[in-house]
Structure formats: structure tokens, C-alpha cells
VEXLUM-862599 format. One record per residue (C-alpha): x, y, z; residue in one letter. Coordinates in steps of 0.1 Angstrom, whole numbers. Layout:
<nuzas>
xx_yy_zz_residuo
X_Y_Z_A
...
</nuzas>
This chain:
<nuzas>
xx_yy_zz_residuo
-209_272_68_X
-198_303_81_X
-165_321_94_X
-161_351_112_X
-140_376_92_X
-141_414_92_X
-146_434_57_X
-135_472_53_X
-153_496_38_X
-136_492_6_X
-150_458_3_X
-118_437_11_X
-119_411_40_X
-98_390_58_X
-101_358_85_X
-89_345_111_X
-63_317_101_X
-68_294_132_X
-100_295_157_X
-118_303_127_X
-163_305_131_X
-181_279_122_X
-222_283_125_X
-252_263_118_X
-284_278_111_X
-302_283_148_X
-270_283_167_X
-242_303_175_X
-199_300_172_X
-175_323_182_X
-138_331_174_X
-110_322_193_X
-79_340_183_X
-59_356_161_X
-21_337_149_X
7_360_150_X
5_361_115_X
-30_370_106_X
-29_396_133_X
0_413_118_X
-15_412_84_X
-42_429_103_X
-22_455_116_X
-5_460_87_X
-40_464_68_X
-53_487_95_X
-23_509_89_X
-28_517_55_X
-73_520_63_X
-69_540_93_X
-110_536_90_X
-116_502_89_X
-139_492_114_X
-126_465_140_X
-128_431_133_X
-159_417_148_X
-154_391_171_X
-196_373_172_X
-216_355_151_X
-254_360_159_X
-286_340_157_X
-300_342_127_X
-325_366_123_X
-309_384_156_X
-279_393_167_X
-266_386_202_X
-269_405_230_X
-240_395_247_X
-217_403_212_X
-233_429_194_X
-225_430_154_X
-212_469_149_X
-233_485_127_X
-209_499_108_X
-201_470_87_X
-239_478_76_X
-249_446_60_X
-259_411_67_X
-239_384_84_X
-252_349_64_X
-244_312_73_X
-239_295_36_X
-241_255_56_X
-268_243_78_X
-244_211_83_X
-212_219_103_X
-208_209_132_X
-198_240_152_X
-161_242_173_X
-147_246_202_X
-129_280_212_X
-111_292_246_X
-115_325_264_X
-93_325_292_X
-88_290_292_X
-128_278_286_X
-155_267_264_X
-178_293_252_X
-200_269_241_X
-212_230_247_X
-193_210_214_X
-203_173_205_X
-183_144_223_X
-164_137_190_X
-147_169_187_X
-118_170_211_X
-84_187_215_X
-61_158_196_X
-40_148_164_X
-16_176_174_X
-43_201_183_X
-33_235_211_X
-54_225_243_X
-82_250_239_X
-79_253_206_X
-106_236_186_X
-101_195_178_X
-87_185_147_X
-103_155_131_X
-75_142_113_X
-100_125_91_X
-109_122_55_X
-143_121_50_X
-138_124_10_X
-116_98_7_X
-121_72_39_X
-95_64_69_X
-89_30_79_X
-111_22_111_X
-83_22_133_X
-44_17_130_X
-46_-22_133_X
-65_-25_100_X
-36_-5_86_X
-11_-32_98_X
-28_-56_90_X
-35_-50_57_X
2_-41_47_X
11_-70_64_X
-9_-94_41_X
1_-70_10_X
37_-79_20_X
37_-111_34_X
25_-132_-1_X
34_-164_-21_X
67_-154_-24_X
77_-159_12_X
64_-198_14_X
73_-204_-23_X
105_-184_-31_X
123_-172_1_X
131_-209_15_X
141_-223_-18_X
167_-193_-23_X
182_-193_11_X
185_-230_9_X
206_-226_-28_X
220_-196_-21_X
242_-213_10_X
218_-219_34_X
224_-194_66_X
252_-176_47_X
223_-163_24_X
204_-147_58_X
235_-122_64_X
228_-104_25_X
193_-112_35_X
193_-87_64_X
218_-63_50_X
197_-57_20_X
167_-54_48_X
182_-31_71_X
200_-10_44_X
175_-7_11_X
142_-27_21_X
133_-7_54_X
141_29_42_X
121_20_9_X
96_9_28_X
96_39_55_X
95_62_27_X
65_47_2_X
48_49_36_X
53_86_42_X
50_95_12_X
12_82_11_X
7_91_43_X
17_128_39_X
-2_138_5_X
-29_112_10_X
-29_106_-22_X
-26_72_-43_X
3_64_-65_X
-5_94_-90_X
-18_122_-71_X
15_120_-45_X
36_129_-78_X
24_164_-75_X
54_168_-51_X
73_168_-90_X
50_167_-112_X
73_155_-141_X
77_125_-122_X
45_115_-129_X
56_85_-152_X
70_68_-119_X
37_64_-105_X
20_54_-140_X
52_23_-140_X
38_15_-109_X
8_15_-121_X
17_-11_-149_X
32_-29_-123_X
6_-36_-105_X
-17_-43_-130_X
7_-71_-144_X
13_-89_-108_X
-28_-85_-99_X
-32_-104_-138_X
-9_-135_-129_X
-13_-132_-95_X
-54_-141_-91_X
-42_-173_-114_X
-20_-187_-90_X
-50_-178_-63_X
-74_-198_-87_X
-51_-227_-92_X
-46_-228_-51_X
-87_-227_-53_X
-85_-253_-70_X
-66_-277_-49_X
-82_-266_-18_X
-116_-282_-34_X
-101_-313_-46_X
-84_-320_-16_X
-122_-323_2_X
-119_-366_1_X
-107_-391_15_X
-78_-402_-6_X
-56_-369_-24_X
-59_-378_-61_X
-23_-376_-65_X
-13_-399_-39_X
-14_-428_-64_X
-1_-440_-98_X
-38_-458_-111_X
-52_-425_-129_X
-63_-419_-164_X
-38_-393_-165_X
-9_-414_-153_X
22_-427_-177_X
43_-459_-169_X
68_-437_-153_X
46_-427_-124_X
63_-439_-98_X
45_-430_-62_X
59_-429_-26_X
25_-454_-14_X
19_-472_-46_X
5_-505_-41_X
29_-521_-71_X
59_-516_-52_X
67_-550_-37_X
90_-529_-9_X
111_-497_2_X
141_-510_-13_X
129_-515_-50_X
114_-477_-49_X
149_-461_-36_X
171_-482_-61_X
143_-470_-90_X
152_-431_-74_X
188_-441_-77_X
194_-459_-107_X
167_-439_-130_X
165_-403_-112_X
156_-389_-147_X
126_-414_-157_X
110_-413_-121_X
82_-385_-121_X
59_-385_-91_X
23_-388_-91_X
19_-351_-80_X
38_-340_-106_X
17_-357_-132_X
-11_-345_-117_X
2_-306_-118_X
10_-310_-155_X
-11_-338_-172_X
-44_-332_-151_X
-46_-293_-138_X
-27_-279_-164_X
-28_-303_-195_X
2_-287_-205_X
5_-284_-243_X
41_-282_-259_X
44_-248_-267_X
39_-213_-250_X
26_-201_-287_X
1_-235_-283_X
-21_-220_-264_X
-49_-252_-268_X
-85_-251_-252_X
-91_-231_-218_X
-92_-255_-190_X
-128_-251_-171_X
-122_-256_-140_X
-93_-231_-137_X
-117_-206_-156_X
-138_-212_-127_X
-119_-211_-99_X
-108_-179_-114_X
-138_-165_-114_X
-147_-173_-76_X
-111_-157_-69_X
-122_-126_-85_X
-156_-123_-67_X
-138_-132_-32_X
-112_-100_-43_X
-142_-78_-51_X
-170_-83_-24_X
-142_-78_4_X
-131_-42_-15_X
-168_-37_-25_X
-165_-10_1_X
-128_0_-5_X
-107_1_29_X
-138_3_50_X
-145_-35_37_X
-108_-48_31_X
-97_-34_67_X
-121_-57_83_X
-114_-86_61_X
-79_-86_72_X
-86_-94_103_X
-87_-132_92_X
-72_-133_58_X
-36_-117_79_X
-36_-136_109_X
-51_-172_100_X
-18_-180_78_X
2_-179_109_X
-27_-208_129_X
-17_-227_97_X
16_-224_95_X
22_-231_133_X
1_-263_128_X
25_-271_101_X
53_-265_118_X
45_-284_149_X
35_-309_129_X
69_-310_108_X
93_-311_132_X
84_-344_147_X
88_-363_116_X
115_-384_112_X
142_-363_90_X
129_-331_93_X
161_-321_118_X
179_-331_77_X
157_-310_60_X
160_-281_83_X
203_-286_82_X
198_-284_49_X
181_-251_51_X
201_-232_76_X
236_-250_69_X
258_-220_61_X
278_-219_29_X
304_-187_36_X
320_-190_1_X
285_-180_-17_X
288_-145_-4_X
311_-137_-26_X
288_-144_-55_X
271_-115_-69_X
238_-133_-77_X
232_-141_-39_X
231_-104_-30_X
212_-102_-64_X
189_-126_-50_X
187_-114_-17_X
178_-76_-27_X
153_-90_-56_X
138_-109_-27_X
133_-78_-6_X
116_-60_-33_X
93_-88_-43_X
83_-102_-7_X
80_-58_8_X
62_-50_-25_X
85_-19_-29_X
78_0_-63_X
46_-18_-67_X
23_13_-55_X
5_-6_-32_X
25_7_2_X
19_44_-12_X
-15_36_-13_X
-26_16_18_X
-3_44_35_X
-25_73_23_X
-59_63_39_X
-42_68_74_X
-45_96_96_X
-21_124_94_X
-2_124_121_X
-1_88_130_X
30_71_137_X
43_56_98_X
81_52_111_X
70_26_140_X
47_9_110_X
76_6_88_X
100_-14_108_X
70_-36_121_X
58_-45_92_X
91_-49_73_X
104_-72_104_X
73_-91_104_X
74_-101_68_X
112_-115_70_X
106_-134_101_X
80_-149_86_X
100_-158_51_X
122_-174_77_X
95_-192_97_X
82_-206_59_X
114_-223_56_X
113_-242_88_X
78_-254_80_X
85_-262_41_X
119_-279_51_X
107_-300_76_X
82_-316_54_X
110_-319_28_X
134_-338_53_X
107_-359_62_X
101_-367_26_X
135_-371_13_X
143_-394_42_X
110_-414_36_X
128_-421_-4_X
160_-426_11_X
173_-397_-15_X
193_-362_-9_X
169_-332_1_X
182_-318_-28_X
164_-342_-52_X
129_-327_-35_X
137_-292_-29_X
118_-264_-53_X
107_-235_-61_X
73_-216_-71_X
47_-232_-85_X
67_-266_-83_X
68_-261_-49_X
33_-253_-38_X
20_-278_-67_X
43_-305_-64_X
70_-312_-40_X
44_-303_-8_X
14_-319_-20_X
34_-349_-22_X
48_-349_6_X
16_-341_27_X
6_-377_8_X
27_-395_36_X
9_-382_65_X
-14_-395_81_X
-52_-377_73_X
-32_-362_42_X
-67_-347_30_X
-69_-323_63_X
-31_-311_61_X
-36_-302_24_X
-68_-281_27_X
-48_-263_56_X
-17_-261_32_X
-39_-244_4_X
-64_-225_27_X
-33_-210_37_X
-19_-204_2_X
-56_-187_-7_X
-50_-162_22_X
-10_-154_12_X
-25_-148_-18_X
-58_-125_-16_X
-40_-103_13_X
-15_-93_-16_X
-45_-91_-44_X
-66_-66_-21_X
-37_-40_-23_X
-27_-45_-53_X
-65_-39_-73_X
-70_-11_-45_X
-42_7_-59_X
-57_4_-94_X
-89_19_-81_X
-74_44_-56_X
-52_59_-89_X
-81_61_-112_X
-102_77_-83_X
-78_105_-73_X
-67_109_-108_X
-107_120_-118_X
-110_132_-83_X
-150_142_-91_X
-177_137_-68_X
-194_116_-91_X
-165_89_-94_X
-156_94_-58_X
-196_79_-50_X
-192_53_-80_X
-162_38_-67_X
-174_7_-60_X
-185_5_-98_X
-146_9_-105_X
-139_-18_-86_X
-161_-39_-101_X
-149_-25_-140_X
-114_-33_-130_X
-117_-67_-117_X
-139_-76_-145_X
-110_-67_-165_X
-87_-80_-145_X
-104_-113_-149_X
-112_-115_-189_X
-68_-106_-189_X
-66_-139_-171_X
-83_-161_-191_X
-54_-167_-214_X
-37_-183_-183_X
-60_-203_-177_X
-52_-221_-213_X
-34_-252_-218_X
3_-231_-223_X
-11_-208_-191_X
17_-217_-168_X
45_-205_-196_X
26_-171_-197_X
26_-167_-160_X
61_-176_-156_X
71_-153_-182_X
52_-129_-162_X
66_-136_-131_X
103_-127_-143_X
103_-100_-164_X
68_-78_-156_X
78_-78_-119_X
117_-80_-119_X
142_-53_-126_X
115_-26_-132_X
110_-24_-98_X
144_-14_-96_X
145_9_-118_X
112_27_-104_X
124_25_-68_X
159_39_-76_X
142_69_-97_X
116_75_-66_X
147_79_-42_X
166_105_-67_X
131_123_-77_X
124_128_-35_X
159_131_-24_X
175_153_-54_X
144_166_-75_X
124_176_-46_X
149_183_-16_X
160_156_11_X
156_187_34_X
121_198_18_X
110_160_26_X
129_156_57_X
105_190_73_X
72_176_54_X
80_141_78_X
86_167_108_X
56_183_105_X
40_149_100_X
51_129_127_X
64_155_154_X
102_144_148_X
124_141_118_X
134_109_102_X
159_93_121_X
200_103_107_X
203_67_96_X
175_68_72_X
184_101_59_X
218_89_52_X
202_53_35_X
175_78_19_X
204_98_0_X
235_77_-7_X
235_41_7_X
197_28_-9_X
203_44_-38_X
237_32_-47_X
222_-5_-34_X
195_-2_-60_X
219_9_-89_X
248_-21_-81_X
212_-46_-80_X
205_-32_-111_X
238_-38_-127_X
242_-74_-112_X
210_-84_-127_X
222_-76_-161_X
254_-93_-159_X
238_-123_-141_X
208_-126_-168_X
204_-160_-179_X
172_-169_-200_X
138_-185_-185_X
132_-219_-188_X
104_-244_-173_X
113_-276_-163_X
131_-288_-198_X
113_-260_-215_X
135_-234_-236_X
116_-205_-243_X
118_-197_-278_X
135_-159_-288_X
99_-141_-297_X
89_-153_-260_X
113_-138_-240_X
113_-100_-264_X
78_-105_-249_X
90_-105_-215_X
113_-75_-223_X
88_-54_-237_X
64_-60_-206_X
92_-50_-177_X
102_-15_-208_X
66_-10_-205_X
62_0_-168_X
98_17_-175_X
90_38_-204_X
64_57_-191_X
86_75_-170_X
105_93_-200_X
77_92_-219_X
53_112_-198_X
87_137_-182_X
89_146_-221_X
52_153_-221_X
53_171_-193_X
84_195_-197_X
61_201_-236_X
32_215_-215_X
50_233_-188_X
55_273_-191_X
87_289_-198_X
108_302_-229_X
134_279_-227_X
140_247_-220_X
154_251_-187_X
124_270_-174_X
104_245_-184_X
127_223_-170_X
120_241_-134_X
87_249_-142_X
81_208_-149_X
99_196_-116_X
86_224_-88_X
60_210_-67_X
25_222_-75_X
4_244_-59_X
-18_216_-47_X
13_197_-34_X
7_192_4_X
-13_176_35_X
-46_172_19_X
-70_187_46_X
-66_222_53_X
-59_222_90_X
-26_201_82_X
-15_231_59_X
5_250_87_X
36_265_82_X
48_266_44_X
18_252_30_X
-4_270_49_X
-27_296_25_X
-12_333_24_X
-33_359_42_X
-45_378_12_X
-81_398_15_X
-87_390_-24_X
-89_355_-20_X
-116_360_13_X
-139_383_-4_X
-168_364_-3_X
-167_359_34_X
-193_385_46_X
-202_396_82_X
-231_416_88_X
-256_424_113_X
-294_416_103_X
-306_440_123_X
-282_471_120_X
-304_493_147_X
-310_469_173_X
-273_463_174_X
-259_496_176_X
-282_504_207_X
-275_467_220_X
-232_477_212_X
-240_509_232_X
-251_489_261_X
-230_462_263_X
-200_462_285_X
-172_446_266_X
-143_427_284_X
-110_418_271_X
-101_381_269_X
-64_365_273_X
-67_359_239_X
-71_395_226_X
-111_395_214_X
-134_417_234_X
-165_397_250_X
-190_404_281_X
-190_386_314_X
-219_370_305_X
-211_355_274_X
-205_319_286_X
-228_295_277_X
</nuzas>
């Protein structure tokens, strides 16, 4: 690869900082023009070398130069392409080509017309295929479990259609700018959630806690993937095993909604009534007699249960053969995995609503409660919900963001996707409800007595109620076919932004080609860290997971990004990086959520889930004191790493006092920036020093031929300030 540049006698040199030459061995470039800048800098360095030659304005065939351009003899030595492999550009004179350019290179992405094409493309690090694999694939990271499984079950407690007005004022005012900001962050530095921190390098720790994050969710996560693996095989028979009481695994207080024993209707509701506390359903027994084996204890851990071990294995090879590629792999993937849940869910919904007492079971779910606003743990709820279901602070938006293009369009992406993933938490409840009405009114009990939450919900409560409907065995393989898809289009970003940290954090080319051998390391790992969940006191482990690894540490994180950005780094620093990105600035009302409002959400979250802490608990189960310090010390440990490495780094930075290194710790790098070089404009574009270009070299092979060819040649003077002959056009 070649560039044109012009060196002085003295040895210095200098290029061209846009239009620069670009030759492959047999073939010929050309340079376009001279910025404003470089040609001052030219001026300026002409002024002081009254002798310099002129800057030459060719590139000649190897082995000869060209007749239309001769090479000046004075620069007296050789002019040498170092790259046989670069595709050569596109430059104007007067408004046309000099020279035929491939198909692929075209002007775009924010490129001059006449000026050569930018590819706006990554070739280190991979681009999605298109923008629709992007989508996709943040819209299967965000909409997950939580959106079946949790969102319904809290709107319904939290006062029905009361709880959607926090719902949507958490979304509009915390969970969209959050989102819209992971996004451009990615997007801008194209970096994962370690390299981006460049922008403040002691800030570092943030993207190490999300780091922790991640790996704790992707852990217990893949288990309740396996245990949905699990049901989805069983469920291929004629009869569901847990539609009946006349199992091994049954006790005398089964008591099932189409048992045979039941002489009639009326004797099963007055057993609800009469003994609500003794009744337990045959799905429940099932979930924790059967599947589970549940021992007595979380420090019982028992034997491993087989069949979850392998179900989690299958889970972990489905993850890894779709990412075996990285996004190239994953982005096609998605194209089922994020739109088949929605088939399912339709079928489920249509299905639902003409049961009898599913219109009770979706009152129940929309009936507004307006005295539970005031409650501080609804808008607790409500925010805590945002952050779990948009997957805020986990690393994974930062990441999927950063294999886009440049310049494409992250604000549109963020309200889409953020939009799409409520409405759909929405559209869960109708279909879960529905089912629930139908159920409770089949018992003749309150929808209370049916509705849950979690794994009691996908496990228990559904399953059982699918029991009731006629070809039960279809609905259910739907039901968990679904759940598998929720679940994997969360688990792709979050072990991608594992592998995308480690990657850019070695940045080599040897690790960048073994990548797919670090996707296999860390799902291997990933897997032997799940096997203890897959033990006997398994589902106390991933519930203790589940609230405190992936709770208020996401707070924390998200409220330290927004200062780190905002304060650290300069709202108006970030506000012309998003400029330069996307053409416009961020709109006034995020830069206002950006800098006060999301901010001061975050901290008021933060302080309502302290005051509204109550300790875990499973079913009856109290979790004993040394469990729950557990939990603590797994959400400190994602926390801690902040301080921890902002110490570390203020330590290593330069500086005789503590507030240089202070300064010195939170200024951006050098590095900080668009990661391909023709995105560096304005402030991050490199400074025109002839030091730093000395090894660029133009010179004639042939310094006779071209002074008599120079002699000849009747120069013109093109629009853009290079001389050239008539002929020149190729």
C-alpha cells in the first residue's frame, strides 16, 4: 500500500489528509485534493523550505513512470508500493473519475460525491450483515424470560393498569435514554464493554462490573434454558405427565384438575376451599418432587440430577454453534430465534381468549388500582423491571451496538427496540392471563390463588393450565419452544459480550483469528459453573442468583456510566462525538434525561430498593443468614471493581500529585475515538506532522526518463488544485 506524499530535501514528508494514493503493484492511483488543512500546513512548510520541491501529484507503474504525470526528478529516489492488496480509490478532477474503481467502492456512509467511498466497515472486527440482524438480535437480547415470567405477574400485583403509568414513565424517562446511550456508545468506539472505557480510562472498573454481570446472568440463565429443554422433550406424548395424580412421585395431597378419583366439580372446588393450604397440584409435584427433587436445604446440595445436566449441555452446544462464527453466525440465527416467539405467542393468545374466563383473568390483569402509585416499591418495581427486561448495565447493548456501521442510524434503533420489548411484556400478560382466567374459573377459585411468578409460573401455574385444553401435549411444546427461544436470544448477547471483552481487551491478531476457540473456552466454562444448579438444592442457588447478582448492581453501574459520560467526559464532548456520528445531535430531551432526570431516577431506585429490602424466600423456604451474605457478596462483586480498578488506575497514571493523576487517570486516551481512520475527522483526526509520515517515500524509478518525459509534458490545472495533462483520463 502506497500514498502519495511529497518529501523535502531534508528528508521530512508530508500527505495528503483526504484523497490520499492508494496503488497496487501493476496499476496506477492518483490524488485527489488537498483539505484546507493539510494545504496550509503545506504552505506553512514551503515558507520556511523555500526549496522544497512541489508536491508530486502521480503515482507510476512500477518499473516506469507515467507519461501523462511525470515523477520530478528532483525528489531523486524511488517511489515503492509496500501492498500488492489494496484495492485502489476513486478521485475527481473536475468532477470525474481518473480511473475505473470496483462496483463496491461507491460515494456513501457520509462520503463528498467525488471523493473516494467510505466503507464504513470493519474488516478486523466484523459488521452485522445488514441493519435487520442488528434489530433483531437486540430485540431477542431484550425481549427474554422476564417479560412472560415477571412483567405480567408484577403489573397484575402492583395494581393492575395503575402499574403501566410508572411502567411507561420509567420507559420514557430512564429506560430509553439508557438504552439510546449504551447504543452510541458501542456504536461510536466500536469497541466492547472494556475497550469503549478508553473515553475515561479510570472508568474502566464499570465495564469489568458489567462484565461480572454478565457472566453471573449467562451462569443461571442457560439453567432455566435447560430446565425449559427439558419440558419441551417430555411434553412429546400423548398424555403431559403432570396432568394426573397416579405417579411414583405423587403424595396423598395431589389433588389434580382431571383426576379420575374426583367423583365431580363440586367435591374438587370445596377441597380448594376448605383445605387451600394442603391442596398442591400435580404440576407442582412434578416441578419439585420429579425435575428438581428438591432437597431441604440450599447447603444440601444432594446428587446432580441427569437429565438437567443434560439438557444443560444441549443448551450450551445450541448457544455455541450459532456464535461459532460470532455476529456473522448469531445475526442469521435471529432471524427465527426473534420472530418465532411472537407465531407462538399469537397462537396462544388467540387461543386464550376464547376460553371461558379468560375476559376474568385479563380484568384481573389490567384492573387499575390508583392507590398503589403511591407506593414506593411499584415504581421500584417498575424501574427494576426496565432494567432487567432492556438489559441496561448488562454490557450486552454496548456490545451488539459496536459491530454496526458508523454512521447508521442508533437513535431510530433505540426507541424501536425499547418500544418493542414493552409492548411485548404487555402482550405476555394478555396471553399468560387468559390461560389463568380460564383456569381459575375451571376450579371455581379467585385468579389470585393461580397467579405467579418465575419459575412457578413457567413450571407450574401454565403447565397446568395447558392440562385442560384440548391436545395439551401440542400447546405445551409451543409454550416451551417459545420459552427456549426467549431464552437463547438473551444467552447469544450475553456470552458474545464475554467474548467480544476478552477479544478487544488482547486485541492481537492471533486471538482476533482464534476467536471462535474463545467461544468455545468460555461456554465450556460457562457450563462446568452450571452444574451446581443442576443439583438437588439448584433452584435455591439460581434464585439467589436471580436477586442479588442481577439486581441493584445494575443500578449502581448504570447511574456511574451516566455521571462518568455526562460529568467525567463532557455532556458536550459526547453530545459532538453523536453529531459526528449520526449527522444531528441527540435530541434536547435526551440531553436533558442524559444529565439530570435519568440520573436522579437511578439514584431514588437505588434508595427505594434499600428501604424496601425484604429477605428471599422460596415457597415456605427461609434462606438461612450465610445464604443471603452470599447473595451480597455476588451483587459487591460486580460493584467493587469499579473502585478497585479507579484506585489502580489513578496508581499508574503520570503526575506529581494526586490531582494530576487524577486528570491524567480520567482524560480520554489517545486511542479514544471512531475506530477506522476515515471516521477520525475533525478532533480526532491525526495532526499534520512530517515526523510521523517519514516513511512515506515518493520517487521516480527512472529519474532520466522522467525529467525529459516532465519537460514534455504539458501540465493542466484541475478544479481541485493538482496539475495533470489532458490526456490523463483513463
Amino acid at each position: 500500500m502506497c500514498q502519495w506524499g511529497w518529501q523535502s530535501q531534508d528528508g521530512r514528508a508530508g500527505r495528503a489528509q483526504h484523497g490520499s494514493l492508494w496503488c497496487r503493484a501493476g496499476s496506477c492511483g492518483f490524488v485527489t485534493r488537498h483539505v484546507p488543512e493539510t494545504r496550509n500546513a503545506e504552505a506553512d512548510y514551503r515558507s520556511t523550505h523555500p526549496h522544497t520541491p512541489p508536491a508530486p501529484r502521480i503515482c507510476a507503474q512500477p518499473g516506469h513512470p507515467s507519461p501523462s504525470h511525470p515523477v520530478p526528478s528532483s525528489l531523486g529516489t524511488s517511489f515503492q508500493p509496500h501492498s500488492a492488496a489494496v484495492t485502489p480509490l476513486m478521485g475527481p478532477v473536475g468532477g470525474e473519475s481518473l480511473v475505473d474503481t470496483p462496483h463496491n467502492i461507491s460515494p456513501q456512509n457520509g462520503a463528498v460525491p467525488g471523493e473516494r467511498g467510505k466503507q464504513d466497515k470493519s474488516v478486523k472486527r466484523g459488521n452485522w450483515g445488514n441493519q435487520i440482524e442488528f434489530v433483531l438480535t437486540s430485540v431477542g437480547y431484550a425481549v427474554g424470560l422476564g417479560n412472560v415470567w415477571r412483567f405480567p405477574y408484577l403489573c397484575y400485583r402492583n395494581g393492575g393498569g395503575a402499574f403501566m403509568f410508572p411502567y411507561f414513565i420509567m420507559l420514557v424517562f430512564c429506560g430509553i435514554p439508557l438504552f439510546f446511550m449504551e447504543l452510541s456508545f458501542g456504536q461510536f468506539a466500536s469497541q466492547g464493554c472494556l475497550g469503549v472505557w478508553r473515553v475515561s480510562p479510570m472508568f474502566k472498573g464499570v465495564g469489568y462490573g458489567m462484565m461480572v454481570v454478565s457472566t453471573y446472568i449467562g451462569i443461571y440463565y442457560n439453567v432455566v434454558i435447560c430446565i425449559a429443554f427439558y419440558y419441551f422433550f417430555v411434553s412429546m406424548t400423548r398424555v403431559l405427565p403432570w396432568t394426573y395424580c397416579s405417579n411414583a412421585w405423587n403424595t396423598p395431597d395431589c389433588t389434580g384438575v382431571l383426576d379420575r378419583n374426583l367423583s365431580s366439580r363440586a367435591a374438587l372446588n370445596l377441597t380448594l376451599l376448605n383445605d387451600t393450604q394442603k391442596r398442591t397440584s400435580p404440576s407442582e409435584e412434578y416441578w419439585r418432587r420429579y425435575v428438581l427433587d428438591l432437597s431441604d436445604d440450599i447447603g444440601n446440595l444432594g446428587e446432580v440430577r441427569l437429565p438437567l445436566l443434560g439438557c444443560l449441555g444441549v443448551s450450551w452446544v445450541v448457544v455455541f454453534l450459532c456464535l461459532i462464527k460470532g455476529v456473522k453466525s448469531s445475526g442469521k440465527v435471529v432471524y427465527f430465534t426473534a420472530t418465532f416467539p411472537y407465531v407462538v405467542l399469537t397462537i396462544l393468545f388467540v387461543r386464550g381468549i376464547t376460553l371461558e374466563g379468560a375476559l376474568t383473568g385479563i380484568m384481573y390483569y389490567l384492573t387499575p388500582q390508583w392507590d398503589k402509585i403511591l407506593d414506593a416499591k411499584v415504581w421500584g418495581d417498575a424501574a427494576s423491571q426496565i432494567f432487567y427486561s432492556l438489559g441496561c448495565a448488562w454490557g450486552g447493548l454496548i456490545t451488539m451496538a459496536s459491530y454496526n456501521k458508523f454512521h447508521n442510524n442508533c437513535y431510530r434503533d433505540s426507541i424501536i427496540i425499547s418500544i418493542t420489548n414493552c409492548a411485548t411484556s404487555v402482550y405476555a400478560g394478555f396471553v399468560i392471563f387468559s390461560i389463568l382466567g380460564f383456569m381459575a374459573n375451571h376450579l371455581g377459585v379467585d385468579v389470585s390463588n393461580v397467579a405467579d411468578h418465575g419459575p412457578g409460573l413457567a413450571f407450574v401455574a401454565y403447565p397446568e393450565a395447558l392440562t385442560l385444553l384440548p391436545i395439551s401435549p401440542l400447546w405445551s411444546i409451543l409454550f416451551f419452544f417459545m420459552l427456549i427461544l426467549l431464552g437463547l436470544g438473551t444467552q447469544f448477547c450475553l456470552l458474545e459480550t464475554l467474548v467480544t471483552a476478552i477479544v478487544d481487551e488482547v486485541g492481537n491478531e492471533w486471538i482476533i483469528r482464534k476467536k471462535t476457540f474463545v467461544t468455545l473456552g468460555v461456554a465450556v466454562a460457562g457450563f462446568l459453573l452450571g452444574v451446581p444448579l443442576t443439583t438437588q438444592a439448584g433452584i435455591y442457588w439460581l434464585l439467589l442468583m436471580d436477586n442479588y447478582a442481577a439486581s441493584f448492581s445494575l443500578v449502581v453501574i448504570s447511574c456511574i456510566m451516566c455521571v462518568a459520560i455526562m460529568y467525567v467526559y463532557g455532556h458536550r464532548n459526547y453530545f459532538k462525538d453523536i453529531e459526528m456520528m449520526l449527522g444531528f445531535p441527540p435530541p434536547l430531551f435526551f440531553q436533558i434525561c442524559w444529565r439530570f432526570i435519568s440520573p436522579a431516577i437511578i439514584f431514588f431506585i437505588l434508595v427505594f430498593t434499600v428501604i424496601q429490602y425484604q429477605p428471599i424466600s422460596y415457597n415456605d423456604y427461609i434462606y438461612p443468614t450465610w445464604a443471603i451474605s452470599i447473595g451480597f457478596l455476588m451483587a459487591l462483586s460486580s460493584v467493587i471493581c469499579i473502585p478497585i480498578y479507579a484506585i489502580y488506575k489513578v496508581c499508574r497514571s503520570e503526575g506529581d500529585t494526586l490531582l494530576e493523576r487524577f486528570k491524567n487517570a480520567t482524560k480520554a486516551s489517545k486511542d479514544w475515538g471512531p475506530a477506522l481512520a476515515e471516521h477520525r475527522s475533525g478532533r480526532y483526526a491525526p495532526a499534520f506532522s512530517p515526523s510521523t509520515e517519514s516513511h512515506l517515500e515518493v520517487q521516480p524509478l527512472q529519474p532520466e526518463k522522467g525529467r525529459s518525459e516532465a519537460a514534455a509534458a504539458s501540465p493542466m490545472q484541475g478544479s481541485n488544485g493538482s496539475a495533470h495533462s489532458q490526456d490523463s483520463r483513463l
